[in-house]
Kinemage of the C-alpha trace (Angstrom):
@kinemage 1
@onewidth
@group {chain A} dominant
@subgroup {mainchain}
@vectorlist {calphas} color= white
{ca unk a 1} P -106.001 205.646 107.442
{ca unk a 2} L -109.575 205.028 107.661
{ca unk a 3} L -109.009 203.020 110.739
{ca unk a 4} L -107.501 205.436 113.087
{ca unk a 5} L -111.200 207.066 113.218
{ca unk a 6} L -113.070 205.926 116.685
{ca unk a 7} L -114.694 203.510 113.761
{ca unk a 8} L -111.719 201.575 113.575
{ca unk a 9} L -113.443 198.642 114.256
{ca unk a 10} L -117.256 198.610 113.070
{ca unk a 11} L -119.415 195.682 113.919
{ca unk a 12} L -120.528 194.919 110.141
{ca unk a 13} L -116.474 194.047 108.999
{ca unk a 14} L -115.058 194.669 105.768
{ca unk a 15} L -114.921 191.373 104.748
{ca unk a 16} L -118.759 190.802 105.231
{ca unk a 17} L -119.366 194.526 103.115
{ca unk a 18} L -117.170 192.414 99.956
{ca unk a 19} L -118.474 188.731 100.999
{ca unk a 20} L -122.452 190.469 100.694
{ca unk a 21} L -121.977 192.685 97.456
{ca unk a 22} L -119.398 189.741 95.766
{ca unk a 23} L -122.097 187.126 96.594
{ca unk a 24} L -125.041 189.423 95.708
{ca unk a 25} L -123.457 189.570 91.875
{ca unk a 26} L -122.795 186.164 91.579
{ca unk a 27} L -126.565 185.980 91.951
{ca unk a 28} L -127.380 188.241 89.575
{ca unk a 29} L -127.792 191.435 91.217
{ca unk a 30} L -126.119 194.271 89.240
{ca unk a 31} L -126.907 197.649 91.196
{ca unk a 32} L -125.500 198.018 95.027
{ca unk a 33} L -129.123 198.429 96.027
{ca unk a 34} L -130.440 195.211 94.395
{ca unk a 35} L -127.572 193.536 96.075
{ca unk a 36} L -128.190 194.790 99.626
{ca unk a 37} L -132.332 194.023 98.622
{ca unk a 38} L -131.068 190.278 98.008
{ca unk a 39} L -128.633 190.551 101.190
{ca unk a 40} L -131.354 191.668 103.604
{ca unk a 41} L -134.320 189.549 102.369
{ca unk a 42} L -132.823 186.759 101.750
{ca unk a 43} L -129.412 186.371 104.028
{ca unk a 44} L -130.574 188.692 106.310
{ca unk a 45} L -129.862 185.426 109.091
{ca unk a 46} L -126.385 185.201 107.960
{ca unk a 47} L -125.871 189.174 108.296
{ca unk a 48} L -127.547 190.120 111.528
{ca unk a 49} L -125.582 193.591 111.945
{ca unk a 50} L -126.159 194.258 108.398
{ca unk a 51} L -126.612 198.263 108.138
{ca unk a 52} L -128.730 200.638 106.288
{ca unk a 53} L -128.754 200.891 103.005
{ca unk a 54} L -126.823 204.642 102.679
{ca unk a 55} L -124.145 202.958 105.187
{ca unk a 56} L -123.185 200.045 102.971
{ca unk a 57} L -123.401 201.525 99.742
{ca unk a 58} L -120.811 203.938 101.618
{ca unk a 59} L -118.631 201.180 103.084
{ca unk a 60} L -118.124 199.330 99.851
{ca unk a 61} L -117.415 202.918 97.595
{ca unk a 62} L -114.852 202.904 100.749
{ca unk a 63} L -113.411 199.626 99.609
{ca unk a 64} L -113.198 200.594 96.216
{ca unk a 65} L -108.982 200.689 96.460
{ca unk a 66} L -109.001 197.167 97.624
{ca unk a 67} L -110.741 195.214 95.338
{ca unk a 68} L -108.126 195.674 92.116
{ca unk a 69} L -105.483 194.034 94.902
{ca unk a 70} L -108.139 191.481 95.393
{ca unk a 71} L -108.295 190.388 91.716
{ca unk a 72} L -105.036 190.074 91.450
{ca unk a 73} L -104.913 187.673 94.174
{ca unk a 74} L -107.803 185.859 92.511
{ca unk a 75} L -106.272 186.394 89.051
{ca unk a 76} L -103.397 184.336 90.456
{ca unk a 77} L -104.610 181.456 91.259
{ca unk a 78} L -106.838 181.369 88.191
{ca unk a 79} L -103.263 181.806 86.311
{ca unk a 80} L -100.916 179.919 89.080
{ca unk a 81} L -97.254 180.216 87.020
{ca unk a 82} L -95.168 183.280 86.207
{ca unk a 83} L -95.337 183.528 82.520
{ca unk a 84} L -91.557 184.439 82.726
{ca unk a 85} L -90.582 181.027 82.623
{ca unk a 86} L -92.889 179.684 80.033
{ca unk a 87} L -92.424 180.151 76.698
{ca unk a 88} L -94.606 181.281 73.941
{ca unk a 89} L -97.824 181.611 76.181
{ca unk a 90} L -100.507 182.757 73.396
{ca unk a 91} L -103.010 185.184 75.289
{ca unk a 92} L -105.580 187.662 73.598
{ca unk a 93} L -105.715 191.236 74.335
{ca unk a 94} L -108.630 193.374 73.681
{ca unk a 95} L -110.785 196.191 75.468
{ca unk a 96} L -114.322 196.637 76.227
{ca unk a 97} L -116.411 199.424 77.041
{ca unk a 98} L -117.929 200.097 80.313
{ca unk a 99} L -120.924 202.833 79.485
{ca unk a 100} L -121.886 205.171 81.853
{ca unk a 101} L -123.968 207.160 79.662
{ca unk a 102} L -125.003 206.082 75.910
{ca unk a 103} L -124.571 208.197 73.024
{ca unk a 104} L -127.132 210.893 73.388
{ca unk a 105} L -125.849 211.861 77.202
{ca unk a 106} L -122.552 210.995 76.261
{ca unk a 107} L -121.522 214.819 75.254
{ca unk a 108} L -123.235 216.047 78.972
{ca unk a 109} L -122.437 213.265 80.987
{ca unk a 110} L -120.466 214.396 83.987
{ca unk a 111} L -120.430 211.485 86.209
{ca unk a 112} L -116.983 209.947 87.953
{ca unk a 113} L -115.771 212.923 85.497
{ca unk a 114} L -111.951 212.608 87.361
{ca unk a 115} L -111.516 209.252 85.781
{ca unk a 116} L -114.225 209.001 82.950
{ca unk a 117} L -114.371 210.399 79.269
{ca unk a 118} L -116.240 210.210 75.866
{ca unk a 119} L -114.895 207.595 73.381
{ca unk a 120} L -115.685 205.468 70.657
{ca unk a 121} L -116.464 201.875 70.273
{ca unk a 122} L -115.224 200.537 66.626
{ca unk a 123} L -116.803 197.189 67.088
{ca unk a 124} L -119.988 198.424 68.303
{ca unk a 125} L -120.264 201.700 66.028
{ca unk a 126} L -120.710 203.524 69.127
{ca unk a 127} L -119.873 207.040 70.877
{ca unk a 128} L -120.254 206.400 74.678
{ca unk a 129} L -118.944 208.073 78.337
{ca unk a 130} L -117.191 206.215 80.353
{ca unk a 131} L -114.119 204.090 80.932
{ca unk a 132} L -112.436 201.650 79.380
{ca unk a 133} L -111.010 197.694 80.486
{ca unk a 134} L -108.555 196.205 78.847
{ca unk a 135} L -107.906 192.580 79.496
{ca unk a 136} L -104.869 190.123 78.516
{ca unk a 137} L -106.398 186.477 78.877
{ca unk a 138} L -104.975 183.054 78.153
{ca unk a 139} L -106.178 181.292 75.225
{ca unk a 140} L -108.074 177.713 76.872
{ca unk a 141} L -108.661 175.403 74.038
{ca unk a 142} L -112.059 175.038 73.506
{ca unk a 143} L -113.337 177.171 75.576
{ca unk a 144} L -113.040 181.117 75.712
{ca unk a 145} L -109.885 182.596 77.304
{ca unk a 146} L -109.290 183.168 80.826
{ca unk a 147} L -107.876 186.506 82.021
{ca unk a 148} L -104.754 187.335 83.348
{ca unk a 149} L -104.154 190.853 83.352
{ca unk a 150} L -106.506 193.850 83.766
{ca unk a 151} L -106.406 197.184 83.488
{ca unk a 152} L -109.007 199.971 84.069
{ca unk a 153} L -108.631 203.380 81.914
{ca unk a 154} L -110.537 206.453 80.468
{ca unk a 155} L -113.100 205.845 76.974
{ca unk a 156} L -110.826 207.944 75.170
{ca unk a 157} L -107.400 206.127 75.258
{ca unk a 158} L -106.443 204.103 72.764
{ca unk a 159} L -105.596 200.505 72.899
{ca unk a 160} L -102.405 200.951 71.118
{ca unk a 161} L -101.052 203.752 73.657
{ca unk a 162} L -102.240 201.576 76.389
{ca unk a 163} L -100.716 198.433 75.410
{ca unk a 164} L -97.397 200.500 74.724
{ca unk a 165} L -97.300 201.323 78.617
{ca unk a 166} L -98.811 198.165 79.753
{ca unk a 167} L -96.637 195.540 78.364
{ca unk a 168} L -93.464 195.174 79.444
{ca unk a 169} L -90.921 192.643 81.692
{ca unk a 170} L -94.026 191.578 83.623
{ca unk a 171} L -95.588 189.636 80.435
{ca unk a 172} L -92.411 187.966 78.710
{ca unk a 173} L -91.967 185.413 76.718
{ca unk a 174} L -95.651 185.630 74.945
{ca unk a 175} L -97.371 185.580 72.150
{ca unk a 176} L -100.252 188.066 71.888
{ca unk a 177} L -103.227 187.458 69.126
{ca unk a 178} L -104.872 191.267 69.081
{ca unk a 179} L -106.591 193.094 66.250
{ca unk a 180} L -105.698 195.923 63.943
{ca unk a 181} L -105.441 198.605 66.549
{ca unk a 182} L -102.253 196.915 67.766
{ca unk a 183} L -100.402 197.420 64.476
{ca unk a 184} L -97.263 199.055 64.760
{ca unk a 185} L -93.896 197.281 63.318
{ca unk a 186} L -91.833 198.922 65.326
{ca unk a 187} L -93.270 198.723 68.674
{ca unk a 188} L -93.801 195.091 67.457
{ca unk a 189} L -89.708 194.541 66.836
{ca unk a 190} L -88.913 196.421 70.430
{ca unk a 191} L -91.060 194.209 72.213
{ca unk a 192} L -90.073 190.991 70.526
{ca unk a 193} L -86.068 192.218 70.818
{ca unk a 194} L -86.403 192.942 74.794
{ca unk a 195} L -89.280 190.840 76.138
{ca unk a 196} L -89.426 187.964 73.194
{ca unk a 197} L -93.377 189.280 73.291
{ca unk a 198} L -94.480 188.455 69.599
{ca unk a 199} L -98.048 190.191 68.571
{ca unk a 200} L -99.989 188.763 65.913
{ca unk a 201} L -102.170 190.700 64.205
{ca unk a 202} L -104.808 190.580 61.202
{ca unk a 203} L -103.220 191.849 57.851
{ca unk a 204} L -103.977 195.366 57.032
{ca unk a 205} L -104.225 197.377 53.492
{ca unk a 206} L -101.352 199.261 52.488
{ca unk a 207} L -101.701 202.789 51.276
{ca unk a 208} L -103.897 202.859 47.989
{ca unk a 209} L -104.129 199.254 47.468
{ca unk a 210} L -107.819 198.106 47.781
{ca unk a 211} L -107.767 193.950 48.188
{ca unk a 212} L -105.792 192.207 50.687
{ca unk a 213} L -103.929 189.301 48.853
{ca unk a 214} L -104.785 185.604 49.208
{ca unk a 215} L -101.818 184.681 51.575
{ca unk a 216} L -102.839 187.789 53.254
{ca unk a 217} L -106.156 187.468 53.297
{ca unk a 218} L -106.418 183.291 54.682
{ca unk a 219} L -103.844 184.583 57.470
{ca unk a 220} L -106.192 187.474 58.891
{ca unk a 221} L -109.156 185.250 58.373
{ca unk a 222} L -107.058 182.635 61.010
{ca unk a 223} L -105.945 185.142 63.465
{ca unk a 224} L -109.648 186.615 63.544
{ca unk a 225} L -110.741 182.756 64.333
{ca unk a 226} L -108.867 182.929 67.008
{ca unk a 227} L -109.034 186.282 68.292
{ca unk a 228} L -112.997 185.067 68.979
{ca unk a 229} L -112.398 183.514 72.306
{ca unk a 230} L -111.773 187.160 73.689
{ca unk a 231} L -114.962 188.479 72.530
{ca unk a 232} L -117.022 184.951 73.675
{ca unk a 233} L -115.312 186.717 77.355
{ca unk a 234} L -117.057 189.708 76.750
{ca unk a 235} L -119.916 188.349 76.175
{ca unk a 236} L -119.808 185.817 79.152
{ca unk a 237} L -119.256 188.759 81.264
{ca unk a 238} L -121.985 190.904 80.162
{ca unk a 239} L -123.923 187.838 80.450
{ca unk a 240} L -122.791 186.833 83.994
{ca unk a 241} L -122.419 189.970 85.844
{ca unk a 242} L -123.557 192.825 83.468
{ca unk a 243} L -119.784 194.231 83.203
{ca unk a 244} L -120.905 196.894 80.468
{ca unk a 245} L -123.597 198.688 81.753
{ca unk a 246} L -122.532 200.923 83.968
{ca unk a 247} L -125.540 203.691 84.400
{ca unk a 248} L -125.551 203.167 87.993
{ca unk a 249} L -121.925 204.122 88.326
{ca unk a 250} L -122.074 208.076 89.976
{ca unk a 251} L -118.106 208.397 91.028
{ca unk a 252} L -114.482 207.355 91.013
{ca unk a 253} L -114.927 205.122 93.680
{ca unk a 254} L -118.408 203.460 92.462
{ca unk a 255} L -117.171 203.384 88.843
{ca unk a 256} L -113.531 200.979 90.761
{ca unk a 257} L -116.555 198.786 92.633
{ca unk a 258} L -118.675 198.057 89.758
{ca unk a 259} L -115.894 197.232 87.390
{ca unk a 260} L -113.111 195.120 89.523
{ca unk a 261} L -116.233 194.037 92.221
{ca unk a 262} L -118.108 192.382 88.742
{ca unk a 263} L -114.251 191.070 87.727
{ca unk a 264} L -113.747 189.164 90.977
{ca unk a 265} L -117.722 187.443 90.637
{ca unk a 266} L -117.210 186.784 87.377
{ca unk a 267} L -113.142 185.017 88.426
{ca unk a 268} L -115.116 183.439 91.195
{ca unk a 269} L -117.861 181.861 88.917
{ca unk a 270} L -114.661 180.330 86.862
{ca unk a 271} L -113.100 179.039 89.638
{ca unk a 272} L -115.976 177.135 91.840
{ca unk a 273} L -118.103 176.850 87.854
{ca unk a 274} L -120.692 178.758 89.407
């Protein structure tokens, strides 16, 4: 729709608004305005029609709807099979908070307030507004795990509920290694009875007993050795494109660019090994 305006066609293109900020967070640049800072002084040659600084920041929060397509695209090739005819893939699935305001804002915070809520972190101890990404990655031996699924939702859903409406015919034949939030037998048997999806999960303490077992005990301390390749990801992506901070993020459409833009960098660093 936006291109039945008398804009339909503006000089500066789409593709170069996604090429700049893309290439600008590859480099390091975390904030739209350090990006088009990097863009003009140093590619300005390469961008002659380049615009003002309000106009791009504009054009990509435009784009914002067409960058989760382009991850998937990129996500594809990254993961070139359908995992419907493979057998026992093993993948990890975990979430990580994106913060848009820290604990002490985090009860006044209004910003991107349509998609964005107040939640808790378990792993970090933390209360935080914001949004939550959940990610389902393959398991790389070796190395940590590369993604293949993402999805984008509010601080305050669970990973449990998520995962419930996530998973379904689209990730058969799989076996997931995810941590204690993802305990639930039943939801375990119905997934394993229609989509042969097995999840694995650490052992946890029944009602009023106080020590895990041995068995018990060895068998959560495996599937936590494994489950670290998903957080080594988190880290690499804090690392690489500053995924986590989010402070900069003021709306919907900002909150979609900073999350799935950083995603497609960080796919296009593991790709080319940038």
């Amino acid at each position: 729709m936006q291109r039945f305006t008398n804009n339909c066609r503006p000089k500066f293109t789409d593709e170069e608004v996604i090429t700049c900020y893309i290439w600008g967070v590859l480099n390091g640049k975390s904030s739209v305005k350090d990006v088009y800072k990097f863009i003009r002084d140093y590619w300005g040659d390469w961008f002659p029609l380049l615009p003002k600084y309000h106009a791009f920041n504009h054009r990509i929060n435009q784009l914002h709807d067409v960058l989760p397509t382009i991850l998937t695209i990129v996500l594809s090739n990254l993961m070139p099979y359908s995992t419907k005819f493979i057998p026992t893939l093993e993948h990890l699935l975990d979430s990580m908070p994106i913060i848009v305001a820290g604990w002490k804002r985090s009860n006044r915070a209004r910003a991107a307030n349509s998609f964005c809520n107040k939640g808790y972190c378990s792993s970090k101890g933390l209360y935080y507004y914001g949004a939550k990404v959940h990610i389902l990655g393959m398991i790389r031996p070796g190395s940590f795990c590369t993604p293949a699924a993402v999805r984008l939702t509010g601080a305050k859903e669970s990973d449990i509920t998520v995962a419930k409406e996530w998973l379904n015919s689209d990730f058969a034949n799989l076996t997931i290694f995810a941590d204690k939030a993802y305990i639930d037998k039943n939801w375990h048997q119905t997934l394993k009875q229609l989509y042969n999806i097995s999840i694995v999960t650490p052992k946890k303490l029944a009602k009023g007993q106080q020590f895990l077992d041995a068995a018990d005990k060895i068998y959560s301390q495996g599937v936590s050795r494994i489950r670290q390749a998903v957080e080594t990801m988190f880290n690499w992506l804090n690392e690489k494109v500053n995924l986590q901070n989010a402070s900069k993020v003021r709306s919907e459409k900002s909150l979609f660019v900073h999350v799935f833009g950083k995603l497609i960098a960080a796919c296009f660093a593991l790709v080319f090994n940038f």
